[in-house]
C-alpha positions as CSV (number, residue, x, y, z in Angstrom):
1,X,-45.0,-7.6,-2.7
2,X,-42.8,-6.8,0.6
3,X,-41.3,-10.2,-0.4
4,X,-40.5,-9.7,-4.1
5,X,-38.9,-6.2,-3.4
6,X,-36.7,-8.3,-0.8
7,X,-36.0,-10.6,-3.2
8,X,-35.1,-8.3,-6.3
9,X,-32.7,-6.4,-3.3
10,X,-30.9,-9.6,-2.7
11,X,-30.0,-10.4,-6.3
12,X,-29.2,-7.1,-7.0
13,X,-26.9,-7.2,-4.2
14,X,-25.4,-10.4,-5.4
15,X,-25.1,-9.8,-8.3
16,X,-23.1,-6.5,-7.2
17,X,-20.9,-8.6,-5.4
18,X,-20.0,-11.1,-8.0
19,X,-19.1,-8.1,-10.3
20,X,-16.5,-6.9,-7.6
21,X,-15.0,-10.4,-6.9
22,X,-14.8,-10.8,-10.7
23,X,-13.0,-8.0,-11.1
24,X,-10.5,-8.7,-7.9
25,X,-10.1,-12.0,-10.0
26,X,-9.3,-10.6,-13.2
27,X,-6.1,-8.3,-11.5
28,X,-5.0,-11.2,-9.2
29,X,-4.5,-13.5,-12.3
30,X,-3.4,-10.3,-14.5
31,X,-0.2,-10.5,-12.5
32,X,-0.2,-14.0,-12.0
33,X,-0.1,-14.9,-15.3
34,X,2.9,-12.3,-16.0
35,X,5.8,-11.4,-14.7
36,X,4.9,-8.4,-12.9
37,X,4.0,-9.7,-10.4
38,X,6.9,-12.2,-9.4
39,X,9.1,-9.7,-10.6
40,X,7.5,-7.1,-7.6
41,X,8.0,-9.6,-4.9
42,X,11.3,-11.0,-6.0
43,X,12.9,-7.1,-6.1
44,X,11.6,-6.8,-3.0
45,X,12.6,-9.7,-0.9
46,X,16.5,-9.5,-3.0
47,X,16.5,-5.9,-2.0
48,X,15.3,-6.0,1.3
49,X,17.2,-9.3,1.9
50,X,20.4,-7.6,0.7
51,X,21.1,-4.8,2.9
52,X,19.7,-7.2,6.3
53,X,22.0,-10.2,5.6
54,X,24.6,-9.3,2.9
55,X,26.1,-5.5,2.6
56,X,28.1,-4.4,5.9
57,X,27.0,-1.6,7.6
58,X,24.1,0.0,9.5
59,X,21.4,-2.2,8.4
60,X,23.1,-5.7,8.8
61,X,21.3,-7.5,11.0
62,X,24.4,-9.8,12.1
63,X,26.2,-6.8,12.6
64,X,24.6,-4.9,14.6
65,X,24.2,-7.5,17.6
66,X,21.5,-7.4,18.7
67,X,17.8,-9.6,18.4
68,X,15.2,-7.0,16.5
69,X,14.6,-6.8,12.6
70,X,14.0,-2.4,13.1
71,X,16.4,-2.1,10.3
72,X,13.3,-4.1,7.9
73,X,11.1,-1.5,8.7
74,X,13.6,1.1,8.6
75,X,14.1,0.2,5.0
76,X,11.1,-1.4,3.5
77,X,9.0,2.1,3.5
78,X,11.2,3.0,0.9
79,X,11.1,-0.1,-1.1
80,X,7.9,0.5,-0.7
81,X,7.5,3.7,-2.1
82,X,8.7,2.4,-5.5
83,X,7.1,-1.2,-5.3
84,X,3.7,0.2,-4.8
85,X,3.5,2.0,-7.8
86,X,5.5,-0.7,-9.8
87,X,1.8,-2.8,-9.0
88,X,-0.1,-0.2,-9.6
89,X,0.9,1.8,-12.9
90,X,-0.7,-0.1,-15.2
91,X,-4.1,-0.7,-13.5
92,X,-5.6,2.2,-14.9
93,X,-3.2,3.6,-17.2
94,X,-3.4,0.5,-19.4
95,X,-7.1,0.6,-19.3
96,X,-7.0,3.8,-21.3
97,X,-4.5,3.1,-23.2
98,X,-6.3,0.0,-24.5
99,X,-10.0,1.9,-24.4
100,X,-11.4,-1.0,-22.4
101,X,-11.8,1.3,-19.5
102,X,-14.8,2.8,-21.6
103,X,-16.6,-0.4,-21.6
104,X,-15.4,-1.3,-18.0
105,X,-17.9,2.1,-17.4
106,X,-20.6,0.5,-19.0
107,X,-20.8,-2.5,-17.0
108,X,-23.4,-2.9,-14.2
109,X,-20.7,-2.2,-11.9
110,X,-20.1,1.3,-10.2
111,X,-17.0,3.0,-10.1
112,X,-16.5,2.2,-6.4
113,X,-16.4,-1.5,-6.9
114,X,-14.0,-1.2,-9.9
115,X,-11.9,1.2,-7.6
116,X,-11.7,-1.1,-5.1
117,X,-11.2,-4.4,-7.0
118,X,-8.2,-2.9,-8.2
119,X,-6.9,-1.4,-4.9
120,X,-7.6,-4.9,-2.9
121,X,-5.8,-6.5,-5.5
122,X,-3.0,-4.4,-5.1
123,X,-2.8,-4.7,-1.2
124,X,-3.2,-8.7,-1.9
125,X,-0.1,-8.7,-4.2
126,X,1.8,-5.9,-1.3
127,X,0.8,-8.2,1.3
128,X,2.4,-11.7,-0.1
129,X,5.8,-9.8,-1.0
130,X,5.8,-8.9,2.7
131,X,4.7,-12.3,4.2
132,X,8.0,-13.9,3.2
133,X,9.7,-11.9,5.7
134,X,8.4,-13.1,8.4
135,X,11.3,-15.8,8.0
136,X,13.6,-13.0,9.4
137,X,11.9,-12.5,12.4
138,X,12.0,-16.2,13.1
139,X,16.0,-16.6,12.1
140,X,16.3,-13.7,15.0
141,X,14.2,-14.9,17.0
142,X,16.4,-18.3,17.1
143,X,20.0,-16.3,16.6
144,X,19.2,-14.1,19.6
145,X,20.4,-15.8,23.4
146,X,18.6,-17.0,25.0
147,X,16.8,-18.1,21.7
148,X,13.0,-15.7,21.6
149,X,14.5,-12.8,23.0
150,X,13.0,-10.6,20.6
151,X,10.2,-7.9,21.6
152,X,7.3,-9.1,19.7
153,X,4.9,-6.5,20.7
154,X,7.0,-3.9,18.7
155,X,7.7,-6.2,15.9
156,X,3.8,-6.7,15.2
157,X,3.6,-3.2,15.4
158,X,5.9,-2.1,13.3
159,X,4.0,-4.9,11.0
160,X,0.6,-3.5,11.4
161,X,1.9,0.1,10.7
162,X,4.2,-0.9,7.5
163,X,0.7,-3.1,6.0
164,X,-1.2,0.7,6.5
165,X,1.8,2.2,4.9
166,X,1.9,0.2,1.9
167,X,-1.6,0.2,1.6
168,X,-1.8,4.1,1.6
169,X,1.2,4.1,-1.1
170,X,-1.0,1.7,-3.4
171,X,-4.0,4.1,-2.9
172,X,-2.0,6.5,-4.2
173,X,-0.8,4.5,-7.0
174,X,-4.2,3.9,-7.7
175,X,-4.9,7.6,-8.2
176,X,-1.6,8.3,-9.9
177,X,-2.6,5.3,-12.8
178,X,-5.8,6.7,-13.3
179,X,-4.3,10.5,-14.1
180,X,-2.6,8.7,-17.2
181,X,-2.3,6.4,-20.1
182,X,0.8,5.9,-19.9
183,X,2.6,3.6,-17.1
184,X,6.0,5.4,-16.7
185,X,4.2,8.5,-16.5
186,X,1.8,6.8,-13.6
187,X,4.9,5.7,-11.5
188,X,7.0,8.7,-11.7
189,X,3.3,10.7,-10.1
190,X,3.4,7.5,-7.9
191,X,6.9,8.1,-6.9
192,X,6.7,11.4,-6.1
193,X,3.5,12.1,-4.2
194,X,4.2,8.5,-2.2
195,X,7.9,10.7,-1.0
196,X,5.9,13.8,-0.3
197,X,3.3,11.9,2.0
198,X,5.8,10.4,3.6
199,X,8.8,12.7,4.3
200,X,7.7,16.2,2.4
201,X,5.4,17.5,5.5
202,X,8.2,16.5,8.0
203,X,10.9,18.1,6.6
204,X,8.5,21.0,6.0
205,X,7.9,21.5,9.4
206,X,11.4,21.1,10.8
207,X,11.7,24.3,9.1
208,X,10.0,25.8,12.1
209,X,8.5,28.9,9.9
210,X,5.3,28.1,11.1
211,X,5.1,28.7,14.9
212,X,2.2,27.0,16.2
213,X,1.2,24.9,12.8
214,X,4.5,23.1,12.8
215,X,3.0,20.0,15.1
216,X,-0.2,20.1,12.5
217,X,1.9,20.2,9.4
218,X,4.0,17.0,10.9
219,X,0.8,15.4,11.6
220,X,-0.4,15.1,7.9
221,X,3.0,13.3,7.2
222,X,2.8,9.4,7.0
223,X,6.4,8.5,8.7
224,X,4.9,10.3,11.8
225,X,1.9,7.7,12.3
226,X,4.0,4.8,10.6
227,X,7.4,5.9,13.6
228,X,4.0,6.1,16.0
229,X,2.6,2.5,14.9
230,X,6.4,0.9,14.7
231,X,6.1,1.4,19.1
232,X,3.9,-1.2,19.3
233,X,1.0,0.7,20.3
234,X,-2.0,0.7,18.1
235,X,-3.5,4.1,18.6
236,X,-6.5,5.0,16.9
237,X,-5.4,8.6,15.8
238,X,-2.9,6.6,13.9
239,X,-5.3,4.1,12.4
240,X,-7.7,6.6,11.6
241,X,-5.1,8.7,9.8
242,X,-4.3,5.9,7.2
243,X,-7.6,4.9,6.7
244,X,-8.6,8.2,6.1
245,X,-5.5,8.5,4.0
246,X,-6.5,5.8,1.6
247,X,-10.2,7.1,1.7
248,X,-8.5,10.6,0.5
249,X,-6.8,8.9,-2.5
250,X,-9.4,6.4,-3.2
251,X,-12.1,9.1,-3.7
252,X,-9.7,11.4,-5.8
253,X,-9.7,8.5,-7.9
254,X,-13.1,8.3,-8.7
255,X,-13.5,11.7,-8.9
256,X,-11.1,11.0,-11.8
257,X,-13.5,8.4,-13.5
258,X,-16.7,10.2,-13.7
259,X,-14.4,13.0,-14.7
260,X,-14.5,11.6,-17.9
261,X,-18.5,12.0,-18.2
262,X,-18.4,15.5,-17.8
């Protein structure tokens, strides 16, 4: 009996598990098989490429002399901010609009592993527009003299804490898609509660109107933990915050789904 019950767990379990990497499948060769998703990463690297190599001025990496690629992560959060929901619009949004999200409910899947199928597949697609740029760091790396005269514990850092940062933004995209059928509508909410995490609790609290709370209110920001991360110090307050941070969104999201059983 003991090892029946085992048994039945195990292919329960699998068969859970198959469902999820199904589903990862299914949105890794939905943009693969259009032009989203090359579209997503070539913006990205043109954009980001751009303003290091190309325009004069602040962010130009051969103007500024010296052997770091800060202004990358000085700019990507904000490329960010709109690439993020650019992936994840239509995740949900198009799911309703098509009524296929209905039967996507009925299948033995929960709404966890649908959640999370989608939001892995969106930090997979993040996460291959932002390999590519590790190209810059070795072009610095070999402009700089002496050649390697680059401080790579801050530049894996700053990696480390722009990954979280997208991944946060993508989490929210997630949510945002799944308020609406309609994708434009899904990336404006995108748009705008990604800008509000990141630089609406900052500039609320340098408006120092709330004594004591100002630190706190700073604190819920995500260019606070993401500046904190860029040092090249991994501290767990920081790591916590982001994972807790996509958690937040994550959950929001699936408080959205059964929503619709109510």
């Amino acid at each position: 009996m003991i090892t029946t019950k085992k048994l039945s767990i195990s292919i329960i379990f699998g068969r859970l598990k198959l469902g999820m990497g199904t589903l990862f499948l299914k949105e890794i060769n939905s943009f693969i098989h259009s032009l989203t998703g090359y579209i997503v990463v070539i913006i990205f690297l043109a954009a980001i490429s751009l303003f290091l190599w190309v325009f004069p001025g602040t962010y130009n990496i051969l103007e500024a002399g010296y052997a770091n690629i800060d202004p990358l992560f000085v700019l990507a959060p904000w490329v960010f901010m709109f690439l993020a929901p650019a992936i994840t619009m239509k995740m949900f949004a198009e799911e309703t609009r098509t009524g296929t999200i209905e039967m996507l409910l009925t299948k033995p899947v929960s709404e966890w592993q649908i959640i999370l199928s989608k939001y892995l597949a969106g930090v997979s697609l993040l996460l291959m527009s932002l390999i590519p740029t590790l190209f810059y760091f070795y072009t610095v790396s070999n402009l700089g003299a002496p050649p390697s005269n680059i401080d790579t514990g801050a530049m894996w850092g700053s990696y480390i804490g722009l990954l979280f940062l997208g991944s946060g933004f993508i989490a929210i995209g997630v949510f945002a898609s799944s308020l609406s059928s309609n994708q434009i509508i899904a990336f404006i909410l995108a748009v705008f509660i990604s800008f509000i995490a990141y630089v609406g609790f900052e500039s609320l609290s340098s408006l120092e109107i709330f004594g004591l709370a100002d630190h706190f209110i700073l604190s819920l920001g995500i260019n606070e933990h993401y500046i904190s991360l860029s040092r090249g110090v991994i501290d767990t307050r920081d790591v916590l915050y982001f994972l807790g941070l996509i958690f937040l969104f994550l959950l929001l999201t699936k408080t959205k789904l059964e929503s619709r059983k109510w």
